[in-house]
N, C-alpha and C positions, 0 to 999 in steps of 0.2 A: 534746716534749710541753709543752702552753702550763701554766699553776698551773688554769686550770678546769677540764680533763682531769683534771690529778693530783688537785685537790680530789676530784673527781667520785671517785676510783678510792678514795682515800683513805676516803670514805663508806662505799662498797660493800666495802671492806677492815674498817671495822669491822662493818657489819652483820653479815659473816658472821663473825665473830670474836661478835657475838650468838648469829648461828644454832648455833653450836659449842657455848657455852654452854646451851642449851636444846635439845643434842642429845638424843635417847631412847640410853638404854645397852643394851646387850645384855643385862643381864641383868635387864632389866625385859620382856625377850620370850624369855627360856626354854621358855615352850610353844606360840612357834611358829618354833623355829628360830632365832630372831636375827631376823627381818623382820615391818619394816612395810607396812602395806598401804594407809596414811595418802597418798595421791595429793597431797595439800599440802606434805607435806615434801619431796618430790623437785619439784614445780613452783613452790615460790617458790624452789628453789635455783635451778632451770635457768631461772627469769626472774628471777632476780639475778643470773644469769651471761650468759645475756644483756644485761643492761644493761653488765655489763664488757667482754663482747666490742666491743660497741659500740662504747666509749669507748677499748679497748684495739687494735684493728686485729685482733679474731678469735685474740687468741694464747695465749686459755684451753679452747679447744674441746674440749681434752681430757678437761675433768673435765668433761663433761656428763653426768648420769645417766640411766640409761637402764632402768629398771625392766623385768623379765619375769615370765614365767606358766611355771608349774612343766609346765602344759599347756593344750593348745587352749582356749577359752573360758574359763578356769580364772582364780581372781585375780592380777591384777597386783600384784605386790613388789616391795621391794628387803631388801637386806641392810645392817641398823643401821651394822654393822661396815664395810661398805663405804662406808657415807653418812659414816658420821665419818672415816674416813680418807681420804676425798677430799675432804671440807670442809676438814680438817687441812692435806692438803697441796697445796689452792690457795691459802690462808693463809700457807702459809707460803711458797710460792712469790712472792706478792705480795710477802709481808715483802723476800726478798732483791732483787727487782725493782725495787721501789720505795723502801723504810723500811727500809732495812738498819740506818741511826743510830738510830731510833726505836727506844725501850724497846715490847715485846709486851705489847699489851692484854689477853692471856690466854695464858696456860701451862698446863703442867699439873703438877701437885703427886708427890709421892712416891706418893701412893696411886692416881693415876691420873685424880684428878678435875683438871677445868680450871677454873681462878684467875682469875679478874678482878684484874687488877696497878691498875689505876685508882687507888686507896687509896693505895698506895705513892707514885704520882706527885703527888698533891694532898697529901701529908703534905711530901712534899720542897717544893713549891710555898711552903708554908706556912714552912717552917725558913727557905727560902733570903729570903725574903720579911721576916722576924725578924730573922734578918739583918743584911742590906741596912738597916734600921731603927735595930739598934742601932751601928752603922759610919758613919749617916750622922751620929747623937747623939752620938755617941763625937768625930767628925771637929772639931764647934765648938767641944771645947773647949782644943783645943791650936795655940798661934801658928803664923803662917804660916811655911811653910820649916823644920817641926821635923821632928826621925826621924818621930817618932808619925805626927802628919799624913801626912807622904809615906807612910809602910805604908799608913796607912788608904787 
């Protein structure tokens, strides 16, 4: 796989690590069973997973959804519960496929909610960067060839 391909997967890897984020929970549909009936959430999933099929050779086809009707003519659903655990676990199937070293965009907390980790990595960014800064201040002021210097 060429870096355009993986950029390209890498994209569509965080978007839906978005869409997870701005999942609806279940218990914000208690009175209709856990399902929505929001035909946008299941078709920008299944045309963002299209565009990875794409780019991937078809070898997500699995978690395509596929919303039903309780009965004939009746509305088309899906189940919350179901939508997030298949977003969950083509995310995370991506992760060990592709970014198994990479630190996860989003987790999810003790209580159940999912975490934007982003913060974490741009505070780290920030130290290591401080750093780097005061090692190189540090480095001018000791002769060439001393302990110091060489650590540094």
């Amino acid at each position: 796989m060429d870096k355009a391909d993986l950029a390209q997967i890498k994209s569509i890897y965080l978007e839906l690590q978005g869409y997870l984020l701005e999942s609806p929970e279940y218990k914000d549909y208690q009175n209709q069973a856990g399902e929505t009936f929001d035909s946008n959430l299941w078709n920008k999933f299944n045309s963002t997973l299209d565009r990875l099929n794409s780019v991937a050779d078809n070898r997500y086809n699995e978690f395509s959804l596929h919303p039903t009707s309780t009965r004939p003519g009746g509305p088309i659903h899906l189940s919350v519960n179901f939508y997030r655990s298949n977003l969950s676990g083509l995310i995370l199937k991506l992760y060990a496929d592709y970014f198994p070293d990479d630190r996860p965009f989003v987790t999810r907390s003790e209580s159940g909610q999912f975490v934007l980790n982003q913060n974490i990595h741009q505070e780290q960014s920030v130290y290591i960067n401080l750093f780097k800064e005061q090692i190189e201040e540090k480095i001018s002021m000791y002769e060439e060839g001393s302990n110091e210097k060489s650590f540094l």
